[in-house]
N, C-alpha and C positions, 0 to 999 in steps of 0.2 A: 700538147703532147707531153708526157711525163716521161720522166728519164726512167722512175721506179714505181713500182707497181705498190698501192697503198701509203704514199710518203705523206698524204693528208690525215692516217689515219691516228688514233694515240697508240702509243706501243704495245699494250693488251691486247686492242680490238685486233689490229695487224698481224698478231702473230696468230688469233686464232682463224683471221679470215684467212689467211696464206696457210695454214694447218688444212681448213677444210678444202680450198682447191685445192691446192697438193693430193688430198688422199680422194679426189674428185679425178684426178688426171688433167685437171682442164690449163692449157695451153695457155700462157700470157704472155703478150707484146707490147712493150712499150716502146716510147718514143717511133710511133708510127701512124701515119695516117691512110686511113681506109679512101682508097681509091674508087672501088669498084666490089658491088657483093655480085656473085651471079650463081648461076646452078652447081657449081662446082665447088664453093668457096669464097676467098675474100682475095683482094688481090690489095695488098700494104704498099705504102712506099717510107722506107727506112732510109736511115743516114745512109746504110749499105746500098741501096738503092729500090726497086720496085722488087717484092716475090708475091706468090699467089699461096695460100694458106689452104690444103683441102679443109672443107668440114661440110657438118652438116646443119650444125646449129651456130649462131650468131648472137653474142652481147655486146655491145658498144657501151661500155661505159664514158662517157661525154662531159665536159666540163660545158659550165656555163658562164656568161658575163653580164653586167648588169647594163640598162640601159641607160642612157641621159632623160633623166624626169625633168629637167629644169624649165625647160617651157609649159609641162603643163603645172610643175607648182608655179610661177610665175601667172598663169591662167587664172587657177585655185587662189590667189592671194588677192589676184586684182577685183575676183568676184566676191571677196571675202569670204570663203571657206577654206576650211584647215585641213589641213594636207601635210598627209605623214608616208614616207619612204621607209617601207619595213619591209624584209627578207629578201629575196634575189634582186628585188627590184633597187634595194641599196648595195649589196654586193652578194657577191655568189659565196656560199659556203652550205655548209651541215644543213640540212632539214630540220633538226632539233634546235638550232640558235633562230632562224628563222621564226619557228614554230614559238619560240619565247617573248622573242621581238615582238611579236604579231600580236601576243596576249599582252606585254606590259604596255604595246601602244593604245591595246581596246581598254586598259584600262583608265587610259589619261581622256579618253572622248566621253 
């Protein structure tokens, strides 16, 4: 849960993505986790406690974490093949670092 809305962003991109939702109308909650979506809306639970949000359409934008690879590079080494942890699977961030990673490791194979 984020405290602010964009705080991973660089200062440029942030100001023109909160420009375009703003003149969009579209609603943002942070520091809240989605409970329950149903026909009605969404129903949050905030530090404040649980409300139900009407709408009619739904974005979750979602963080992600990376997982423990260690046993299977451990696997990969004892078989002798080379074994490389690139993009979410070494840590969660941008699509674009990921995307780099992922090129400068094809090109060390």
């Amino acid at each position: 849960m984020k405290d602010k809305a964009g705080e991973d962003l660089g200062m440029l991109r942030k100001i023109a993505v909160m420009q375009k939702l703003g003149g969009e109308s579209v609603g943002i909650i942070t520091s809240a986790r989605c409970i329950e979506i149903n026909e009605t809306g969404v129903v949050v639970e905030t530090p404040e406690g649980k409300e139900t949000v009407a709408c009619d359409c739904v974005v979750l934008a979602v963080g992600s974490a990376s997982r423990d690879s260690s046993a299977l590079k451990e696997a990969s080494e004892k078989a002798g093949a080379d074994f490389f942890v690139i993009g979410d699977a070494k840590r969660a961030r941008r699509a674009i670092d990921a995307i780099a990673e992922g090129f400068d490791t094809a090109r060390l194979v």
